[in-house]
C-alpha positions as CSV (number, residue, x, y, z in Angstrom):
1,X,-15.8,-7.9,10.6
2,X,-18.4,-10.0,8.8
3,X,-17.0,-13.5,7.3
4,X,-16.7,-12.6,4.0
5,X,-17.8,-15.2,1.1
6,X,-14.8,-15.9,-1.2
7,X,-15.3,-18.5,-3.9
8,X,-12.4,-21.2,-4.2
9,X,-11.3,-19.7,-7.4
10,X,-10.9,-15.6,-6.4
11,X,-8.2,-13.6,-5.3
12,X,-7.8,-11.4,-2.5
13,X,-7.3,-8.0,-3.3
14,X,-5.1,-5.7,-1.2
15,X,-6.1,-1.6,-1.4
16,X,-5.0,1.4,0.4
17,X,-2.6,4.5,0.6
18,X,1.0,4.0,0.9
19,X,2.2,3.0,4.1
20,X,-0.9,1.1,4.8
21,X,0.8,-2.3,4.8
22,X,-0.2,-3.9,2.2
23,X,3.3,-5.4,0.9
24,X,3.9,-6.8,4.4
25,X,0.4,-7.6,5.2
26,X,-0.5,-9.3,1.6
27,X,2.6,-12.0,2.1
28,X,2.0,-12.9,5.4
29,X,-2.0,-13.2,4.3
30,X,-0.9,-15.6,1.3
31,X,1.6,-17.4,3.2
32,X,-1.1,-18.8,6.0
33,X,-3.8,-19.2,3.2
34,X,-1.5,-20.8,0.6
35,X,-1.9,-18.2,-2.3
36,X,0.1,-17.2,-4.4
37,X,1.3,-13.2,-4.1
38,X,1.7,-10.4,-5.8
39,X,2.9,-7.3,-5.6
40,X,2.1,-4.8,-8.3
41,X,4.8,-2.1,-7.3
42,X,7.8,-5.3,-7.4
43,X,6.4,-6.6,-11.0
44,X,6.1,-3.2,-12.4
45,X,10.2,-2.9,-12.1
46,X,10.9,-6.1,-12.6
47,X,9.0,-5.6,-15.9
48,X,11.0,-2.5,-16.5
49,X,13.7,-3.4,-14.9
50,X,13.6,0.3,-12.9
51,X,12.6,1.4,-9.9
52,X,9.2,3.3,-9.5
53,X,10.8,6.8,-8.1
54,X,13.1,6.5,-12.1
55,X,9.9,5.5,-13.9
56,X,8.3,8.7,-12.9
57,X,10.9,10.3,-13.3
58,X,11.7,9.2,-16.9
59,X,7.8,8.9,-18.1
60,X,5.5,10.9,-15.5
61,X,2.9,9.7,-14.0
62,X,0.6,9.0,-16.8
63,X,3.2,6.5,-18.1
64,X,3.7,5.2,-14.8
65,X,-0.2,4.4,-14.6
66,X,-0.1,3.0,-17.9
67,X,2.5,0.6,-16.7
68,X,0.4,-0.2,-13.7
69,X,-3.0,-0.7,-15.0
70,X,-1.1,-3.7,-17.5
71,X,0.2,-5.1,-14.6
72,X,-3.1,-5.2,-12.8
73,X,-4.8,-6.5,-15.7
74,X,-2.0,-9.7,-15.8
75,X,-2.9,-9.9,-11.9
76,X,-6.4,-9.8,-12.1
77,X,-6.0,-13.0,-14.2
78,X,-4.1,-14.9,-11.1
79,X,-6.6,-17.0,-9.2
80,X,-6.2,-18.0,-5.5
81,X,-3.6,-15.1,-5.4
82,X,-2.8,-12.5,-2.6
83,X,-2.7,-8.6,-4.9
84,X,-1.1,-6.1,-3.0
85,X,-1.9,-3.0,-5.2
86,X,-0.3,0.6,-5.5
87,X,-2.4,3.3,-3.9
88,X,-3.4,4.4,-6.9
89,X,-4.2,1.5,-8.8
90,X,-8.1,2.1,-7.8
91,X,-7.9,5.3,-9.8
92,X,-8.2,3.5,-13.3
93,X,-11.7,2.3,-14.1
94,X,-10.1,-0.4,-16.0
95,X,-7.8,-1.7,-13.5
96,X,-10.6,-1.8,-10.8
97,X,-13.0,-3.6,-12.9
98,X,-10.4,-6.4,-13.5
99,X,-9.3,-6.4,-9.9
100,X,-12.9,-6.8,-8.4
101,X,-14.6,-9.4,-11.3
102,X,-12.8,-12.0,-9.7
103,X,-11.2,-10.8,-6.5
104,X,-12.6,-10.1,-2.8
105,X,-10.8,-6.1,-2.2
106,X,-9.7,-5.2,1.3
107,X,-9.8,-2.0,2.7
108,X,-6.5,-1.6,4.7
109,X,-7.2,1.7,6.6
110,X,-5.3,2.4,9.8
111,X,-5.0,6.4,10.6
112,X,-2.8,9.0,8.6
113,X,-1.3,9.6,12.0
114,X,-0.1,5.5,11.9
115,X,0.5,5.3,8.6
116,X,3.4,9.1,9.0
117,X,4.5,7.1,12.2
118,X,5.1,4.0,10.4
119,X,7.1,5.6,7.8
120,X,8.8,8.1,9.0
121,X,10.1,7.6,12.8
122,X,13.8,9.1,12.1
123,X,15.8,10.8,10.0
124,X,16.8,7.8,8.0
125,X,13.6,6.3,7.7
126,X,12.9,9.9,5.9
127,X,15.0,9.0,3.1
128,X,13.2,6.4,2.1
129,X,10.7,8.7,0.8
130,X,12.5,9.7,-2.3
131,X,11.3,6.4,-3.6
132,X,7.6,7.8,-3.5
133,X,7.6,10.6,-6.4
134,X,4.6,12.2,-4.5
135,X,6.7,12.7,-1.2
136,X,10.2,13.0,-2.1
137,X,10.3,17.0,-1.0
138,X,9.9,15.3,2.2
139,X,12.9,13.1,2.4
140,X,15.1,16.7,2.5
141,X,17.1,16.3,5.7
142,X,19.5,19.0,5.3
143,X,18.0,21.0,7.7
144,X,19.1,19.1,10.2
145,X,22.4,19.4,11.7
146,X,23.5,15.4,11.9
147,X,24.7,15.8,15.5
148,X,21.0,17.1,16.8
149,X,19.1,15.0,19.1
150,X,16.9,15.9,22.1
151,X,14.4,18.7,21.8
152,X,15.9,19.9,18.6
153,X,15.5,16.7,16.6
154,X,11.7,15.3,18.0
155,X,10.9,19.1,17.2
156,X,12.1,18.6,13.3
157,X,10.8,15.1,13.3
158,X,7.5,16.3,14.1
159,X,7.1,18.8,11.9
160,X,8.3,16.3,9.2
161,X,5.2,13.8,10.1
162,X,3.2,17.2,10.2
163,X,3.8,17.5,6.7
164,X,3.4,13.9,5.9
165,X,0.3,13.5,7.6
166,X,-1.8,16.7,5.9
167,X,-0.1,14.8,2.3
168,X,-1.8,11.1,3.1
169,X,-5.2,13.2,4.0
170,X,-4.9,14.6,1.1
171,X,-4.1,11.2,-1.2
172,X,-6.5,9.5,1.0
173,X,-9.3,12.6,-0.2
174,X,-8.8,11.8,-3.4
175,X,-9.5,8.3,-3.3
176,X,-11.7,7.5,-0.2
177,X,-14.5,6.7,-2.5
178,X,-13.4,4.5,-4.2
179,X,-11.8,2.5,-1.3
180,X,-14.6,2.8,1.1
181,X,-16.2,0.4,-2.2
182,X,-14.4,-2.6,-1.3
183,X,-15.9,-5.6,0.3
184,X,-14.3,-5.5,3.6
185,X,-12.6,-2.5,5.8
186,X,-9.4,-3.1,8.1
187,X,-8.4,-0.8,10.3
188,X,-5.6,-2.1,11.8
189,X,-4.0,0.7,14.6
190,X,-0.8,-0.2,16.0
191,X,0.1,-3.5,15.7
192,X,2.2,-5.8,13.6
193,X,1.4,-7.3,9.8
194,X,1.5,-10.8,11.4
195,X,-1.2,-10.0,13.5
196,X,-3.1,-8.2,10.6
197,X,-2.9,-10.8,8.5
198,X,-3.9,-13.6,10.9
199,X,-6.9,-11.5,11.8
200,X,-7.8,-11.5,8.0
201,X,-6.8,-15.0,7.5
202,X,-9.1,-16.3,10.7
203,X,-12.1,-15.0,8.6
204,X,-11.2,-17.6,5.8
205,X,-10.5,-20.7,7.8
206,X,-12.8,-22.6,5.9
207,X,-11.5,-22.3,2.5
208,X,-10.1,-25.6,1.1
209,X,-6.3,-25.5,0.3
């Protein structure tokens, strides 16, 4: 990865599916560069006070975007700021116009086979998926008899992360050009966000504080 030029006054701009890391990634990253962060996901309910699985719920997706792409507008306007963006936040022409005028976008782009393992290695982790509208079928369990383990349960657990990984290729599909536009590609394949984000950060260590 090529040192990349950011001017004292830009932000750093997080993109990628879900699972990716950017959340854990972007805070870490702002923490050893002393930006500020945000997330877009976080200030879209605490703006509506909701969580993102009701919003969709309540207004679609349309009124989810719309939601977003005022958010991203209000981030865009941060400077020296860490944004850690929704996957599909690249999706609105507006919203990726604000977030590259003043912002240098990252690529986070680990495999769809590490991003399924990341967020779904048990049962419980599967639940977690009702929160993501465009996954929730997946966070069905009831299959599974609660006492199975051995054979029986790495056999439903990998059909589950079958079906998770053929939904990320897809999301990933529709979006790939517009992520492979970003300044700089990450593909960081099994390891921690600390060690993600100091392998970003290392490529700033000359911007003044």
């Amino acid at each position: 990865m090529e040192s990349p030029q950011l001017k004292p006054y830009a932000n750093i701009v997080l993109v990628g599916v879900m699972g990716s890391g950017k959340s854990a990634v972007g805070r870490l990253l702002a923490h050893m560069l002393g930006f500020g962060f945000i997330d877009t996901d976080v200030e879209i309910e605490r703006m509506t006070r909701k969580p993102i699985a009701r919003i969709f719920m309540e207004q679609g997706e349309s009124g989810f975007r719309e939601l977003e792409r005022k958010v991203v507008a209000r981030a865009a306007n941060a400077r020296r700021h860490v944004i850690a963006t929704g996957g599909g936040a690249v999706d609105n022409e507006d919203s990726w116009r604000a977030l590259t005028e003043h912002g240098l976008v990252i690529w986070l782009n680990p495999s769809v086979d590490e991003i399924a393992r990341r967020v779904a290695p048990s049962p419980k982790a599967l639940k977690g998926l009702i929160m993501r509208p465009y996954l929730d079928d997946l966070a069905d369990i009831s299959g599974l008899d609660p006492g199975a383990k051995g054979p029986a349960l790495h056999q439903f657990m990998e059909e589950k992360r079958k079906r998770l990984t053929e939904r990320l290729k897809a999301l990933l599909g529709q979006r790939v050009e517009r992520y492979r536009q970003a300044d700089i590609v990450v593909e960081p394949e099994f390891e921690l966000p600390e060690t993600t984000a100091r392998n970003i950060a290392a490529q700033f260590s000359g911007l003044e504080r």
